[in-house]
gemmi code that builds the backbone of each chain (N, CA, C; Angstrom):
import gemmi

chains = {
    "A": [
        ("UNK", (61.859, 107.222, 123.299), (62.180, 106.835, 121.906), (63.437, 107.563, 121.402)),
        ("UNK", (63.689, 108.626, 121.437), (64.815, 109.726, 121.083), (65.801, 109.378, 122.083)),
        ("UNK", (65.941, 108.851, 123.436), (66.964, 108.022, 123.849), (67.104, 106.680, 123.321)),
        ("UNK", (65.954, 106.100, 122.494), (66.640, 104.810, 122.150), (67.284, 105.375, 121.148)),
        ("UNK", (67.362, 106.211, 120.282), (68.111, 106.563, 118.739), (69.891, 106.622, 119.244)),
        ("UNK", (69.155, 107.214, 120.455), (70.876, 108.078, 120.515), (72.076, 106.867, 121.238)),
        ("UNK", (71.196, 105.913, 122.210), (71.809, 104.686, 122.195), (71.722, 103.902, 121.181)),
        ("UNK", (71.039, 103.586, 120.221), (71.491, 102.906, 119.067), (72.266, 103.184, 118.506)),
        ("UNK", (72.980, 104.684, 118.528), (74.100, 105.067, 117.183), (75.238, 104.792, 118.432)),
        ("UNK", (74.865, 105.074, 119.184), (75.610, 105.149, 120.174), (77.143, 103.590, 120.239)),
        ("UNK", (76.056, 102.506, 120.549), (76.127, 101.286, 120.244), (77.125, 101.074, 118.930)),
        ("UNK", (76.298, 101.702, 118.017), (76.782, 101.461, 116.547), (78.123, 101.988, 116.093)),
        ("UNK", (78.421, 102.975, 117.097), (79.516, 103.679, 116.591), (80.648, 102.778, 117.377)),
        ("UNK", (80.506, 102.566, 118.179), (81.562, 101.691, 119.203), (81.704, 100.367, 118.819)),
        ("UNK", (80.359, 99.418, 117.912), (81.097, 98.396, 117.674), (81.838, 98.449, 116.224)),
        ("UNK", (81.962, 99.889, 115.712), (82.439, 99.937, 114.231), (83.799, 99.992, 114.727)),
        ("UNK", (84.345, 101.100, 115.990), (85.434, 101.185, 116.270), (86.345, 100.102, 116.924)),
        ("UNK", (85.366, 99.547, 117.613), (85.778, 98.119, 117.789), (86.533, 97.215, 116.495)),
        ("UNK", (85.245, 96.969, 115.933), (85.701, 95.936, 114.507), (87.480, 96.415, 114.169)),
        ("UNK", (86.923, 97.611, 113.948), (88.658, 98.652, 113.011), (89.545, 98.144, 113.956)),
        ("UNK", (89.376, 98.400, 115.410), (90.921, 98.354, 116.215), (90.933, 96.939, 115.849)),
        ("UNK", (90.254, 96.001, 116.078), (90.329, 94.541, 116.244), (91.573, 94.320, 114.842)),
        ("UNK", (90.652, 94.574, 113.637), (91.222, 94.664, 112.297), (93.105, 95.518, 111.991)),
        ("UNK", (92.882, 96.332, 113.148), (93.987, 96.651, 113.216), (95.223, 96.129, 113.971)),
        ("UNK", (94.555, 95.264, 115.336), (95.044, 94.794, 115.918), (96.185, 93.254, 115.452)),
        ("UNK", (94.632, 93.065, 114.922), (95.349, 91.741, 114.009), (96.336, 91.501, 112.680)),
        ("UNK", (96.281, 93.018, 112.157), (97.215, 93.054, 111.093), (98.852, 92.564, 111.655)),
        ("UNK", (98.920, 93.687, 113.348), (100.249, 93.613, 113.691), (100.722, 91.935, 114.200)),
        ("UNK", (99.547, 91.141, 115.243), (99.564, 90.322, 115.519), (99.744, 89.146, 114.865)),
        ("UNK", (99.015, 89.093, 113.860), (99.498, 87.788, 113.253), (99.980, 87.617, 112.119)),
        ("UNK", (101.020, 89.113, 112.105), (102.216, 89.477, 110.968), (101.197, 89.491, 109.404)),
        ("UNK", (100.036, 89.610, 109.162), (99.401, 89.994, 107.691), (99.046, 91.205, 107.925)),
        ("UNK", (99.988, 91.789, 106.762), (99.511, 93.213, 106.382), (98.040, 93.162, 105.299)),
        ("UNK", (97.190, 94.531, 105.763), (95.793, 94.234, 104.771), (96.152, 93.929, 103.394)),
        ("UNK", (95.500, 93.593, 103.131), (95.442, 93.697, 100.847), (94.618, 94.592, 100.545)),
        ("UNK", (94.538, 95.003, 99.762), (93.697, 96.372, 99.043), (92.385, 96.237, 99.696)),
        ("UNK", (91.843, 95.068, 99.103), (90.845, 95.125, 99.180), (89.705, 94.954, 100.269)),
        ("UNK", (90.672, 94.398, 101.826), (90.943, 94.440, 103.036), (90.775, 96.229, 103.361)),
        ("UNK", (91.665, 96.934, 102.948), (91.854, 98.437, 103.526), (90.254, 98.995, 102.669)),
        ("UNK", (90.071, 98.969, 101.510), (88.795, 99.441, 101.147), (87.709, 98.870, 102.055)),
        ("UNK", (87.623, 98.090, 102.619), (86.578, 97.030, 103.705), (86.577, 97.802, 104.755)),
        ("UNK", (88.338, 98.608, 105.425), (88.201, 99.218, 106.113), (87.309, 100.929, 106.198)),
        ("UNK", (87.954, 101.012, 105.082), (87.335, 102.425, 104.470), (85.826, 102.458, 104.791)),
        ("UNK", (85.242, 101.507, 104.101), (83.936, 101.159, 104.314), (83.471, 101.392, 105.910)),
        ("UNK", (83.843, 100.622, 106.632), (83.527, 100.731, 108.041), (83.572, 102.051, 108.741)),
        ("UNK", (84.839, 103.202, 108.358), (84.723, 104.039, 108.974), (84.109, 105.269, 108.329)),
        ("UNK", (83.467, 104.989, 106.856), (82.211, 105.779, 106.152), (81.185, 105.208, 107.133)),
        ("UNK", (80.654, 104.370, 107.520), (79.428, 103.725, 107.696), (79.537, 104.540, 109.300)),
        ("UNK", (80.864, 104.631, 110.013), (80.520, 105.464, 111.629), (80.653, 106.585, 111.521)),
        ("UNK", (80.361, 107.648, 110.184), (80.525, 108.549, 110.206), (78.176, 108.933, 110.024)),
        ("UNK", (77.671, 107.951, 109.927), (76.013, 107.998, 109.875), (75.758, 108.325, 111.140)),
        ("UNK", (76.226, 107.141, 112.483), (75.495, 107.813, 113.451), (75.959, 108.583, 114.118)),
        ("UNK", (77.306, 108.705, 113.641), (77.949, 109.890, 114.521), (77.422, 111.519, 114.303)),
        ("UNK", (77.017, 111.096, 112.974), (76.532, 112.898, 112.521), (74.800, 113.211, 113.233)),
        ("UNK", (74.279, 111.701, 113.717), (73.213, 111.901, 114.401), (73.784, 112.646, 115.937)),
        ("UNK", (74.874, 112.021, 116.593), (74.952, 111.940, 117.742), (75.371, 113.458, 117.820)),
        ("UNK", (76.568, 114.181, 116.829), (77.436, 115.594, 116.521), (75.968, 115.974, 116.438)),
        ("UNK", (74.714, 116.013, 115.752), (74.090, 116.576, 115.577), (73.248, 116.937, 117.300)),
        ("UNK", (72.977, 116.238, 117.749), (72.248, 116.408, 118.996), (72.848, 117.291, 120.170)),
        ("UNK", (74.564, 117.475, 119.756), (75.043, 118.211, 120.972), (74.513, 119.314, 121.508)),
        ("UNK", (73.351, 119.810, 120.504), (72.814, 120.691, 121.383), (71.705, 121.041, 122.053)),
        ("UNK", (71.065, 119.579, 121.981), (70.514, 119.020, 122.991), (68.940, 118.718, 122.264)),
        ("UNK", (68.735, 118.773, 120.732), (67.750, 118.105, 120.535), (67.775, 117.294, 119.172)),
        ("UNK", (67.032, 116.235, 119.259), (66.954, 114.946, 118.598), (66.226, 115.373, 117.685)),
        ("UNK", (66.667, 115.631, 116.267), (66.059, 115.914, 115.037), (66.093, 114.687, 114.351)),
        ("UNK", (64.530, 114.794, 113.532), (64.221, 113.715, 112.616), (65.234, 113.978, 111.608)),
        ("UNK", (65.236, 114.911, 111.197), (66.237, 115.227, 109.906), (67.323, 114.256, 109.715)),
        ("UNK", (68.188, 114.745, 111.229), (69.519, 114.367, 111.568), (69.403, 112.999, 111.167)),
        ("UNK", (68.581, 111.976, 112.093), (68.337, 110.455, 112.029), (67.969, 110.263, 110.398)),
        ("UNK", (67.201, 111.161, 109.636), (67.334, 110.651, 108.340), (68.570, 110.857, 107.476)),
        ("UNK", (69.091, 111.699, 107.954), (70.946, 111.878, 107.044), (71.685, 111.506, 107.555)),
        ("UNK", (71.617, 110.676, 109.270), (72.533, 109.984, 109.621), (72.731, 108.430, 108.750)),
        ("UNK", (71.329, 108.388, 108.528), (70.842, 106.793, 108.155), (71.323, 106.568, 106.786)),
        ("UNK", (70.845, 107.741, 106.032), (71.520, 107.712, 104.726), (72.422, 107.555, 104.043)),
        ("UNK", (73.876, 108.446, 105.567), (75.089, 108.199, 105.336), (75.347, 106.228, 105.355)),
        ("UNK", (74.895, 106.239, 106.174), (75.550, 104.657, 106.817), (74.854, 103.569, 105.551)),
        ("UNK", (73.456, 103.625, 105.603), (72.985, 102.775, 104.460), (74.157, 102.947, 102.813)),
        ("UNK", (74.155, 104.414, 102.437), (75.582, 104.736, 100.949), (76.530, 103.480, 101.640)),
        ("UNK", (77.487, 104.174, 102.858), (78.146, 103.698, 103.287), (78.531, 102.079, 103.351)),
        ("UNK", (76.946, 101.335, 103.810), (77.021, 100.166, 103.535), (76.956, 99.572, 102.686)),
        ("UNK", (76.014, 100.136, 101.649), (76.320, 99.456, 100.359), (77.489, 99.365, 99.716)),
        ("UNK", (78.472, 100.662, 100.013), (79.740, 100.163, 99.337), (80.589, 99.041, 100.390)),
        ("UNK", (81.030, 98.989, 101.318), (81.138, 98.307, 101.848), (80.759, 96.733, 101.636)),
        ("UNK", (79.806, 96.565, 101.441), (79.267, 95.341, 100.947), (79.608, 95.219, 99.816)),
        ("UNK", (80.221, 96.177, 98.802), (80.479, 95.433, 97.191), (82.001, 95.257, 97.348)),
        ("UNK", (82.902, 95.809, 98.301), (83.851, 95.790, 98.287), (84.238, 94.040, 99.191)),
        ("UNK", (83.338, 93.972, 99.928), (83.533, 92.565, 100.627), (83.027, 90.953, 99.940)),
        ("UNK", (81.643, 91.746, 99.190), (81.212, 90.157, 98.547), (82.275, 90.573, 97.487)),
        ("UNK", (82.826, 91.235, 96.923), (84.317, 90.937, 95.477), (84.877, 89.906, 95.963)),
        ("UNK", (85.862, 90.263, 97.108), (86.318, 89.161, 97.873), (86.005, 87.655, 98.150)),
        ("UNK", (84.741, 88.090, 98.743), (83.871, 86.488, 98.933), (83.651, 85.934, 97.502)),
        ("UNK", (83.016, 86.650, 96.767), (83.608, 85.972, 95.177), (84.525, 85.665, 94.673)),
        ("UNK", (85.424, 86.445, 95.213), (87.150, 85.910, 94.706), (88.064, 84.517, 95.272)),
        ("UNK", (87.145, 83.951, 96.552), (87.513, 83.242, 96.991), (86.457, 82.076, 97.593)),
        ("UNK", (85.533, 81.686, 96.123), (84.289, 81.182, 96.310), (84.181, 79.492, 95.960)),
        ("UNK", (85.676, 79.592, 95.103), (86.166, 78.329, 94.538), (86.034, 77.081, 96.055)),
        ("UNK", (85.557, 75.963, 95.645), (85.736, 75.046, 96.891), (87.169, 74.404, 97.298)),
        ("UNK", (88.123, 74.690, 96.277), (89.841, 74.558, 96.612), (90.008, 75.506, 97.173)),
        ("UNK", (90.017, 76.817, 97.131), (90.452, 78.242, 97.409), (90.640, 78.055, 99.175)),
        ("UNK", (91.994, 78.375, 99.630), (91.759, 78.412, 100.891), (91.404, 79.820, 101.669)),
        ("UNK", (91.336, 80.498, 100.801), (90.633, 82.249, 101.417), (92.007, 83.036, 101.396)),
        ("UNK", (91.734, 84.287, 102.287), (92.978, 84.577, 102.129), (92.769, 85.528, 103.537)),
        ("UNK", (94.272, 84.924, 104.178), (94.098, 85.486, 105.544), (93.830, 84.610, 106.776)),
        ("UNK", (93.750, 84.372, 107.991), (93.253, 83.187, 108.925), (92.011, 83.403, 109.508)),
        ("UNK", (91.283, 82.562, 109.260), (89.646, 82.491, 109.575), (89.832, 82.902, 110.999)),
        ("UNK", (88.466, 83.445, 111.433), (88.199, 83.654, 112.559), (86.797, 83.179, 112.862)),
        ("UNK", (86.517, 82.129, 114.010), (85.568, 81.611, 113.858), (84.862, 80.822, 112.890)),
        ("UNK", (85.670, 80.614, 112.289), (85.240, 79.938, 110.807), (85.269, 80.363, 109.723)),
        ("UNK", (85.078, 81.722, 109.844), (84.858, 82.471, 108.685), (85.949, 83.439, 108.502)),
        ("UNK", (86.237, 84.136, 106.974), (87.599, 84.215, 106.692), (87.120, 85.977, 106.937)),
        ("UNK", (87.876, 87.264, 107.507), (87.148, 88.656, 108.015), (86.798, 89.257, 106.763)),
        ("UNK", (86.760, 88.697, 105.297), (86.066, 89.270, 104.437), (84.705, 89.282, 104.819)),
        ("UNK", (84.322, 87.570, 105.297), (83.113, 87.114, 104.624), (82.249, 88.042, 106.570)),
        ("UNK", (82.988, 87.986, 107.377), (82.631, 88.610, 108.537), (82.137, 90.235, 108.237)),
        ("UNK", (82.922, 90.703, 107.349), (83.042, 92.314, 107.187), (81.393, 92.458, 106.165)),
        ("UNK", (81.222, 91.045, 105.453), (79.707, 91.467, 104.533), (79.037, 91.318, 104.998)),
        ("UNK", (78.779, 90.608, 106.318), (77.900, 90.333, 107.811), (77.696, 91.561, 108.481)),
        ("UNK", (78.428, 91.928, 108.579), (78.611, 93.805, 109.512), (78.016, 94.412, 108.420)),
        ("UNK", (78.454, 94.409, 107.460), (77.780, 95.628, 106.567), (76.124, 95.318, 106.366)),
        ("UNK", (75.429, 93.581, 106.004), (74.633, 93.781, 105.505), (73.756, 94.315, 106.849)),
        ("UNK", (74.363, 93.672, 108.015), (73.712, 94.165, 109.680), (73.373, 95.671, 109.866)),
        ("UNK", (74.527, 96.266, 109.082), (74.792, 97.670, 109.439), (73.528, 97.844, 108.530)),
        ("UNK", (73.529, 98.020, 107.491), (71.702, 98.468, 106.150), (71.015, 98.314, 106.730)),
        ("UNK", (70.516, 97.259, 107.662), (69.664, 96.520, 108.265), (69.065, 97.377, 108.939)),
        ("UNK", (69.886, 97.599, 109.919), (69.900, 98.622, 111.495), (69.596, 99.571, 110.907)),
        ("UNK", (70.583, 100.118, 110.023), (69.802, 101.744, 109.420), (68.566, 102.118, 108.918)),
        ("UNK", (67.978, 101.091, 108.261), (67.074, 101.171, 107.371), (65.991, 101.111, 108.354)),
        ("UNK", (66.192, 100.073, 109.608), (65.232, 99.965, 110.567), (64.859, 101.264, 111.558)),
        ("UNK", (66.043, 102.125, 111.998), (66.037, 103.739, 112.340), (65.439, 104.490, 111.800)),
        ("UNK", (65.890, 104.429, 110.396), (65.513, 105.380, 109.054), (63.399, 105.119, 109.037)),
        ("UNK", (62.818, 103.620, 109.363), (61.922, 103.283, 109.435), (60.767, 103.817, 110.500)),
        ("UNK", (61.532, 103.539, 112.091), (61.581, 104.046, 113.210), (60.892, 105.525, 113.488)),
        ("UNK", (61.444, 105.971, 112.643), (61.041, 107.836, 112.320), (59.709, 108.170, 112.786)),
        ("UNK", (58.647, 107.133, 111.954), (57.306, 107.049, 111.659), (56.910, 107.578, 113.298)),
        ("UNK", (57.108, 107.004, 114.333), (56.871, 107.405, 115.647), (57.839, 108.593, 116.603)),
        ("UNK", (58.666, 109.629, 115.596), (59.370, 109.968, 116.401), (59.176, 111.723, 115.905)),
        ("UNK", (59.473, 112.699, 116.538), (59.179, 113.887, 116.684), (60.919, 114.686, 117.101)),
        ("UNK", (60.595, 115.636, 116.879), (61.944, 116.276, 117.255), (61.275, 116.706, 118.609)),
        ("UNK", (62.423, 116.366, 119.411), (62.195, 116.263, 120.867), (64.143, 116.520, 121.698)),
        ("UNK", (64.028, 117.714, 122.326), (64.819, 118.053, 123.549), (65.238, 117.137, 124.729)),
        ("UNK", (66.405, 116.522, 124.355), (66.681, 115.381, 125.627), (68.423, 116.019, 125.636)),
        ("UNK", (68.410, 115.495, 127.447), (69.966, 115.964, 127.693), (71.143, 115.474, 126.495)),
        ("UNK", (71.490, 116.719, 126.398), (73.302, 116.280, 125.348), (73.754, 115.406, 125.922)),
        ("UNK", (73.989, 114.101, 125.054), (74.846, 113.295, 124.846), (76.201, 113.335, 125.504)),
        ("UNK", (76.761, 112.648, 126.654), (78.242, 113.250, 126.814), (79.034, 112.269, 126.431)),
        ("UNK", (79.122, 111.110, 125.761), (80.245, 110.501, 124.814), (80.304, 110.495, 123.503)),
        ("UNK", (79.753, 112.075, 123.010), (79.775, 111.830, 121.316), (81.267, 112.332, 121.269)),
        ("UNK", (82.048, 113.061, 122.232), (83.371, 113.709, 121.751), (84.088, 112.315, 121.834)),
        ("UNK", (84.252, 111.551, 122.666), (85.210, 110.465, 122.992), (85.137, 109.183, 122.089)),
        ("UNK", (83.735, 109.433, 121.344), (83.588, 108.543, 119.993), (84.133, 109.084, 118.779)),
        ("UNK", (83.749, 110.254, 118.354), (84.324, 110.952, 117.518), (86.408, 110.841, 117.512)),
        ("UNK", (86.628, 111.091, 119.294), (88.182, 110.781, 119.111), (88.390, 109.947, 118.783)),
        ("UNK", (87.958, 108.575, 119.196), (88.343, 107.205, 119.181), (88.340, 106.650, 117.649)),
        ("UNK", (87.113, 107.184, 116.979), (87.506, 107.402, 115.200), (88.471, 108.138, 114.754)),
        ("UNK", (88.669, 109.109, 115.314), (89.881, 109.951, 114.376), (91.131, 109.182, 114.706)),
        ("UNK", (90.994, 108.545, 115.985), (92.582, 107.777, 116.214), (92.754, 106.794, 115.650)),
        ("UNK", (91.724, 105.882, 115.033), (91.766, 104.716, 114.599), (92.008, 105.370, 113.534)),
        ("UNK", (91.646, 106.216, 112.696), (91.826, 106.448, 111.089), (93.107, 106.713, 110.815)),
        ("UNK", (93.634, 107.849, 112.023), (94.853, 108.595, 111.655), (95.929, 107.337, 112.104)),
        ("UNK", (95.533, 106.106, 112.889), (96.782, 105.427, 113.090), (96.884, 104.047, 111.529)),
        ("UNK", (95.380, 103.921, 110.992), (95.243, 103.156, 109.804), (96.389, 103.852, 108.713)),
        ("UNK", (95.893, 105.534, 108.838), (96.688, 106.291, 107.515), (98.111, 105.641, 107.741)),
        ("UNK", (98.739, 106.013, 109.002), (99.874, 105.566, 109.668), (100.280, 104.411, 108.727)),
        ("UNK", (99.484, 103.007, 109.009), (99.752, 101.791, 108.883), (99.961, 101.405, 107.530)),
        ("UNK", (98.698, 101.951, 106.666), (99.149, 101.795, 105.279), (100.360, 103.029, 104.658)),
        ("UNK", (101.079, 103.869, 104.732), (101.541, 104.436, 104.476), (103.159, 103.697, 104.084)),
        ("UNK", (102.890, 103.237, 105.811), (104.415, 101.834, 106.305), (103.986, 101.234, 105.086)),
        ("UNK", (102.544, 100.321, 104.556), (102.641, 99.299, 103.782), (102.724, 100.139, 102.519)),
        ("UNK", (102.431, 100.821, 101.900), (102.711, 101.087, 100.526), (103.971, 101.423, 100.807)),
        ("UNK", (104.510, 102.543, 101.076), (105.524, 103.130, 100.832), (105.249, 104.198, 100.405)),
        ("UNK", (106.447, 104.280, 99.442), (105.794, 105.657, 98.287), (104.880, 105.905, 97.308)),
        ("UNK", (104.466, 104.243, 97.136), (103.815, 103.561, 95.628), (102.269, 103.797, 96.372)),
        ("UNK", (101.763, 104.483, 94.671), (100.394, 105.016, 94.741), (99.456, 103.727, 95.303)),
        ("UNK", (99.626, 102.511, 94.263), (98.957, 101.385, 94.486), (99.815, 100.528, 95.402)),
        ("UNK", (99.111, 99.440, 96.304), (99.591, 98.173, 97.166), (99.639, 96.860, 96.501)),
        ("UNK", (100.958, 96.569, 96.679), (100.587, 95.177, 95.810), (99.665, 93.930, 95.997)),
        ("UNK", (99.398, 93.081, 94.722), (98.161, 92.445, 95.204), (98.080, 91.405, 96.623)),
        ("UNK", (99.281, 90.970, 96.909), (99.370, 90.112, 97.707), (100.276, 90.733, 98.688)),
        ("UNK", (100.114, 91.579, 99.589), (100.864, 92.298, 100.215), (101.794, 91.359, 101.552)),
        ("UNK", (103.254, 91.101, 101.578), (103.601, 90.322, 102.719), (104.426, 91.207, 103.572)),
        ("UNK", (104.653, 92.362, 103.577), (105.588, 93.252, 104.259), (105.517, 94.422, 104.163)),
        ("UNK", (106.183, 95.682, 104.823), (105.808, 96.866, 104.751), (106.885, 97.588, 103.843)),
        ("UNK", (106.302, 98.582, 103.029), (107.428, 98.394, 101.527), (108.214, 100.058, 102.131)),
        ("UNK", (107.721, 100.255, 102.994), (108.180, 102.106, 103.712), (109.953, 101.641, 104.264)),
        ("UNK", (109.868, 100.445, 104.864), (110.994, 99.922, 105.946), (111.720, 99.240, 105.195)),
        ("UNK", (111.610, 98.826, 103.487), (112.217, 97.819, 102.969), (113.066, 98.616, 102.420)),
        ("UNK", (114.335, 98.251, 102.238), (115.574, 98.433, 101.147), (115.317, 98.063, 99.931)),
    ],
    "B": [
        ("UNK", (99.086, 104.799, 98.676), (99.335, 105.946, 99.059), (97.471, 106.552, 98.762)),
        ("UNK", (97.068, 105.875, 98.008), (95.328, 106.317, 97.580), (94.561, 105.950, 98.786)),
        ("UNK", (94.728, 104.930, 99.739), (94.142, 104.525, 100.246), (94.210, 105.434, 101.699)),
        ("UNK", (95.880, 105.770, 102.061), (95.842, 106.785, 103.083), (94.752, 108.347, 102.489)),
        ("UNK", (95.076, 108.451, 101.037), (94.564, 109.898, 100.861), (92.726, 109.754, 101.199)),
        ("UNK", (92.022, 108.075, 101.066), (90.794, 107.888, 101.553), (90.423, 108.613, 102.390)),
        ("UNK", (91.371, 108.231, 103.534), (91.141, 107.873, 104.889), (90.902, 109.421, 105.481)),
        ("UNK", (92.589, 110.083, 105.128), (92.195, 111.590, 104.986), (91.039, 112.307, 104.723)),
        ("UNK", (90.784, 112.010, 103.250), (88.991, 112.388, 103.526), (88.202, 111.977, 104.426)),
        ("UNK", (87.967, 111.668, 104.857), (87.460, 110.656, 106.141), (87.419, 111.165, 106.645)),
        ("UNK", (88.742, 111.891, 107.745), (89.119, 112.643, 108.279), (88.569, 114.259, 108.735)),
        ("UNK", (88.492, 114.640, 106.979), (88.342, 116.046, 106.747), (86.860, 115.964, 106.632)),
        ("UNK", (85.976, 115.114, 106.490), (84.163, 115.044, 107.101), (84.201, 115.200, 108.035)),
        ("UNK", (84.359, 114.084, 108.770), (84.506, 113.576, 110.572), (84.855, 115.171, 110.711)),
        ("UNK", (85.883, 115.972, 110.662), (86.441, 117.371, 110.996), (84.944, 118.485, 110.550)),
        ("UNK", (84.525, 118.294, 109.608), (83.465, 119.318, 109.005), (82.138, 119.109, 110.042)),
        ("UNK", (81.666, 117.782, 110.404), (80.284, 117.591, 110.822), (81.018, 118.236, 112.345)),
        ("UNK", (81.988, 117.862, 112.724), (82.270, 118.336, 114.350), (82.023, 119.411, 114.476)),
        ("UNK", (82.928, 120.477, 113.483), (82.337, 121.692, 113.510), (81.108, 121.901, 113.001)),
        ("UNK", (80.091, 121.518, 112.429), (79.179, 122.215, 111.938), (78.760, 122.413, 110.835)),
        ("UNK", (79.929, 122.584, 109.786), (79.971, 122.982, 108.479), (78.404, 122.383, 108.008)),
        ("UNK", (77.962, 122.493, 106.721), (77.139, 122.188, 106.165), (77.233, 121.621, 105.094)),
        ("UNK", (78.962, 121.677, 104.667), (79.697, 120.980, 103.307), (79.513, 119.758, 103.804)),
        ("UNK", (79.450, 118.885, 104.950), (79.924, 117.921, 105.569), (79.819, 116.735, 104.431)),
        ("UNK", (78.242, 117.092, 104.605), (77.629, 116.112, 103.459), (77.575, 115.140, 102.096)),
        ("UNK", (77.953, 117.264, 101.520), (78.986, 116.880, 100.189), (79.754, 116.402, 100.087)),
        ("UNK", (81.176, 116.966, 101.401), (81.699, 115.820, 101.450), (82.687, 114.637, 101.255)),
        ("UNK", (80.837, 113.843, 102.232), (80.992, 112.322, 102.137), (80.329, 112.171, 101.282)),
        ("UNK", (79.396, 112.761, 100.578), (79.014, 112.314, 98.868), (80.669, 111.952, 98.450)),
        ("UNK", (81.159, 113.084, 97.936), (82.333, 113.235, 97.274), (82.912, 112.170, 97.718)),
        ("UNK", (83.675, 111.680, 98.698), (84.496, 110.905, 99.504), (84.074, 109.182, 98.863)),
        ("UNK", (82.893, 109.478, 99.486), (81.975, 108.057, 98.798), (81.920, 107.127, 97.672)),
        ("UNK", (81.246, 108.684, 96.647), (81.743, 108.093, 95.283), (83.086, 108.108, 94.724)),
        ("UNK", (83.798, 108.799, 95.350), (85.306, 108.427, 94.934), (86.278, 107.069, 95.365)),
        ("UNK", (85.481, 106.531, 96.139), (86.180, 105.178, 97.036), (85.537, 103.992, 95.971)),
        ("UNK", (83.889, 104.331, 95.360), (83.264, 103.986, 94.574), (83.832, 103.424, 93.378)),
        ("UNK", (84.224, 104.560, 92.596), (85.380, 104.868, 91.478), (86.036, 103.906, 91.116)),
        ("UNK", (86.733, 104.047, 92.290), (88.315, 103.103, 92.392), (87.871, 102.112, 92.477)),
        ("UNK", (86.643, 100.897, 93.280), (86.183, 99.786, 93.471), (85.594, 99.826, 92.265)),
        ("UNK", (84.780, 100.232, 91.783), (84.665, 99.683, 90.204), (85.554, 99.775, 89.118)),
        ("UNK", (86.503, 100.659, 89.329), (87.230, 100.721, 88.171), (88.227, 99.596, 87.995)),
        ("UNK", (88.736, 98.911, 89.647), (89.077, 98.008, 89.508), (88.422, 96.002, 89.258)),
        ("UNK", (86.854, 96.636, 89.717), (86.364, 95.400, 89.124), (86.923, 95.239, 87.403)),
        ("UNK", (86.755, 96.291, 86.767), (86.904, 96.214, 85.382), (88.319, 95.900, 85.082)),
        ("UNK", (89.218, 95.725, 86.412), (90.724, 95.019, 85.547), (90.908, 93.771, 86.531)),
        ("UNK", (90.444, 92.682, 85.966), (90.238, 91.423, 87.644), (91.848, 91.065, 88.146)),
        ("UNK", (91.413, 90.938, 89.322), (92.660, 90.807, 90.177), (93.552, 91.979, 89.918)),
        ("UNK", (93.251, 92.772, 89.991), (94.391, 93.813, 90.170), (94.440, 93.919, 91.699)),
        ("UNK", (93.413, 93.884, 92.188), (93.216, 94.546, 93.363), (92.940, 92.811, 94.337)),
        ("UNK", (93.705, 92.586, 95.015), (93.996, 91.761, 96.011), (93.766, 90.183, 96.175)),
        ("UNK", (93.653, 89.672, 97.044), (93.198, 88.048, 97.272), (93.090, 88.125, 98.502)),
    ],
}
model = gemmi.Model(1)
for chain_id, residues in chains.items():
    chain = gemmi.Chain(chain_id)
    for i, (resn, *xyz) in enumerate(residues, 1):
        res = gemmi.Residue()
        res.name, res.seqid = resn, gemmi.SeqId(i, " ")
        for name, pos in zip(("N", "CA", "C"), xyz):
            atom = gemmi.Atom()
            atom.name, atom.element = name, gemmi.Element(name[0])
            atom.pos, atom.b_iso = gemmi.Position(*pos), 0.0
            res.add_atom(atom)
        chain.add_residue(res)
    model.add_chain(chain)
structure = gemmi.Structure()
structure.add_model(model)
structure.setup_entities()
């Protein structure tokens, strides 16, 4: 049971970092820089892998605390809820049946309405861990050996996001609402 | 430029739980409701904040 926890965050943390690179990937690729409310979506995502990661940081020393799994869960559930208000805004903002969304669908769906899918998935999952407990004990299982290479793989995605929006604002505190270029490189 | 200073916090958790700290928590309280803040404060001026 205490190996399924640690592969579940496990899991969880890799497809958050996933989502981000993807999200990041696609900013450069198909020339749209985020909109605000896009980068807060992001924000969201990498609050929400900071839940099971503090399970996984927590275990490095080699035992699986209930505690941990309940303040990992806690983080990610906060986490998701904002996340989710920051994405259904969006999906409300673009609920009109003219409205063509904003951004190019993927799979059909426009990565707002994808990002309130992940989040409400993400509550879901947590709440179901957070639930999980009921059968679980603090119990001694071998340290984890990819919590460091998850932990990097977040700090690189964040520190190359800071990167990215920095190019897009510029110097300006706020991003404009409809962002088409990077205002760091502009004359 | 708010949105990099987010992320930074972000950063400086992710940095606290690695080591250990016990602030970690606080925080991502702190971090949290401050990302919070800004998402409601801008519900209250519509469309300021994106499409």
């Amino acid at each position: 049971m205490a190996r399924l926890y640690l592969l579940a965050a496990t899991a969880n943390v890799w497809v958050l970092v996933l989502v981000l690179a993807l999200a990041f990937a696609m900013q450069f690729a198909t020339g749209e820089p985020p909109c605000p409310l896009c980068l807060l979506q992001r924000i969201g995502l990498m609050l929400c892998a900071l839940g099971p990661l503090y399970l996984l940081i927590g275990q490095r020393d080699g035992e699986v605390a209930v505690r941990d799994i309940a303040t990992g869960a806690g983080i990610s559930i906060l986490a998701g809820l904002l996340g989710a208000a920051a994405s259904a805004r969006q999906v409300l903002l673009h609920i009109a049946p003219t409205d063509p969304g904003f951004g190019a669908p993927v799979f059909g769906l426009h990565l707002y309405t994808w990002c309130l899918i992940a989040f409400l998935a993400h509550i879901a999952a947590s709440a179901l861990m957070l639930a999980g407990t009921a059968w679980l004990e603090d119990r001694r299982v071998e340290p984890w050996r990819f919590t460091k290479v998850m932990a990097l793989a977040l700090a690189l995605i964040v520190v190359a996001d800071i990167g990215a929006v920095i190019a897009e604002a510029g110097i300006n505190w706020q991003l404009p609402e409809n962002p088409t270029g990077y205002l760091l490189f502009k004359r | 430029m708010i949105y990099a200073a987010f992320m930074l916090a972000i950063l400086v958790v992710l940095g606290t739980m690695w080591l250990g700290y016990r602030v970690s928590v606080p925080l991502f309280l702190l971090t949290l409701a401050a990302v919070a803040a800004f998402l409601v404060s801008d519900m209250t001026t519509p469309l300021r904040l994106s499409f």
